[in-house]
C-alpha positions, 0 to 999 in steps of 0.5 A: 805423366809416367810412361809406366809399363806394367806387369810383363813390359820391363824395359831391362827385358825387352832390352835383353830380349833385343840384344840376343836378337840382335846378335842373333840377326848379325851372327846369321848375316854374317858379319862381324862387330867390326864390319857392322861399325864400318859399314855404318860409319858407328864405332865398334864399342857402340855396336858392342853396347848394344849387343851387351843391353848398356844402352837403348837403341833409337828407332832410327840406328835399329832400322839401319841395323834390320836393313844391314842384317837382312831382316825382311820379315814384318813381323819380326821387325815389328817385334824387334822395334816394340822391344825397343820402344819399351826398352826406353819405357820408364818404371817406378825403380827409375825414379830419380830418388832410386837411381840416385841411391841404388847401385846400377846392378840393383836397378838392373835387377828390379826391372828384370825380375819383374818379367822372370819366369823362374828366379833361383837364390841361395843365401849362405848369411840372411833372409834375401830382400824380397822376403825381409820384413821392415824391422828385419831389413832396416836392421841389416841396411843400419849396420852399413850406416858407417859406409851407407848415407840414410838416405840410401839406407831408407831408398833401398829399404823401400826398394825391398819392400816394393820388389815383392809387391811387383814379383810375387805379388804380381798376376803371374809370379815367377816360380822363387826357389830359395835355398838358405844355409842353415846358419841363417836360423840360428843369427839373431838379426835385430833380437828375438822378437825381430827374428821371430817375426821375420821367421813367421813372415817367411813362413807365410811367403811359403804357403805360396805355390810358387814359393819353395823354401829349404834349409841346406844343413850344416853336416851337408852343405859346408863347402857350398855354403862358402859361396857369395850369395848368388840369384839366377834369373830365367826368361823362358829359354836356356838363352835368356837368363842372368846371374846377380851376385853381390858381396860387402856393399858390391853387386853385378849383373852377369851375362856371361853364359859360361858363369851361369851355367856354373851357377846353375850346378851349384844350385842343382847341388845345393837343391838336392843336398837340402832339407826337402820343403816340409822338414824345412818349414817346421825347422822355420817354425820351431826356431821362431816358437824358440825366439818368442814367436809361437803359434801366434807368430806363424798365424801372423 
């Protein structure tokens, strides 16, 4: 039987939540990732992996490491080895047929966005992939086919159209903010009617609460609209938080705070130099009456 965690017991985020505590326990004792290895006859690069979420810790090494930094508090403890129990819980993006055609990055990011607080995206190019309809996505994925196998093609649609049942679908969704480039209404991906529809399926995303959608315009956001796609995540705290960018067939996964940050301000600009989410959704709605869609394509 699958060890499935549900909604708030990602494995990738009890993993983070356990590396910054680490780190935190050995910063506060005093020690060094060198020290640590010496005193516990482990390598430096294993200390380095498990502060960095590479790997899972066992019970076992965890122990040693709460016993070496000090750690006397019950409670504490039993946090720390909760999380690393549940970093080691399998979900359904670990099924064999996803970890064999999807980048670790992406797998990555499955796991965590299904426990984000607040998920931020800018999109200079397409409608992101939780928001793809399947025409739309199989669409995108089958222009890569000279560089993608179909079977990577059709795993990684899947994996799109799963994300959004278990993000904003879920009992408690994240709050999305979604700035996409102007130029996206205006790209004709897999023809009219694909748009069309694509465009009433946003619209729809959009009556969510939680959803908030602007366009950045042309005259405004030149500059910014230079930029790779880029996806923020929060967990609650200033902390806890990552960067997912991804190129040409090219994604990662960014902790460095100093990269975030950085992010973070060109979202907060790119936000602010937008149409406001009202002028937004009837720019939406216009191009898809436009490509064919009318009312009926927006009630749909």
């Amino acid at each position: 039987m699958r060890d499935d965690p549900g909604p708030g017991e990602s494995p990738a985020a009890a993993r983070r939540r356990l590396r910054l505590a680490l780190r935190r326990a050995r910063e506060a004792a005093g020690f060094t990732q060198g020290k640590v290895a010496d005193t516990l006859d482990w390598s430096v690069s294993k200390v380095n992996r498990i502060e960095k979420g590479d790997v899972t810790v066992s019970s076992t090494d965890l122990r040693a490491l709460l016993a070496l930094y000090g750690v006397a508090d019950p409670d504490r403890a039993e946090r720390m080895l909760h999380d690393a129990r549940t970093s080691r819980r399998r979900g359904w993006w670990d099924e064999p047929r996803y970890r064999e055609h999807l980048t670790p990055a992406m797998l990555q990011l499955l796991q965590l966005e299904s426990e984000a607080s607040a998920i931020r995206v800018f999109q200079p190019t397409l409608i992101p992939g939780m928001l793809q309809t399947r025409e739309y996505g199989e669409f995108v994925l089958n222009f890569w086919r000279s560089e993608l196998p179909e079977a990577d093609r059709v795993l990684r649609l899947e994996a799109r159209l799963r994300r959004r049942e278990h993000v904003l679908d879920r009992p408690d969704p994240p709050e999305f903010h979604l700035v996409l480039d102007e130029s996206v209404l205006w790209r004709t991906i897999g023809g009219p009617q694909v748009m069309s529809r694509q465009f009433a399926h946003l619209l729809q995303q959009m009556r969510s609460p939680h959803v908030r959608v602007r366009i950045a315009p042309f005259a405004d956001a030149a500059i910014m609209a230079m930029l790779a796609p880029f996806t923020l995540l929060d967990f609650g705290d200033e902390d806890n938080a990552l960067l997912y960018r991804e190129g040409i067939l090219i994604d990662e996964i960014v902790h460095a705070a100093q990269r975030i940050h950085r992010h973070r301000g060109y979202f907060a600009h790119l936000w602010a130099a937008a149409h406001d989410e009202a002028t937004s959704a009837r720019l939406i709605a216009e191009r898809s009456a436009a490509l064919g869609g009318g009312e009926q394509a927006v009630r749909d």
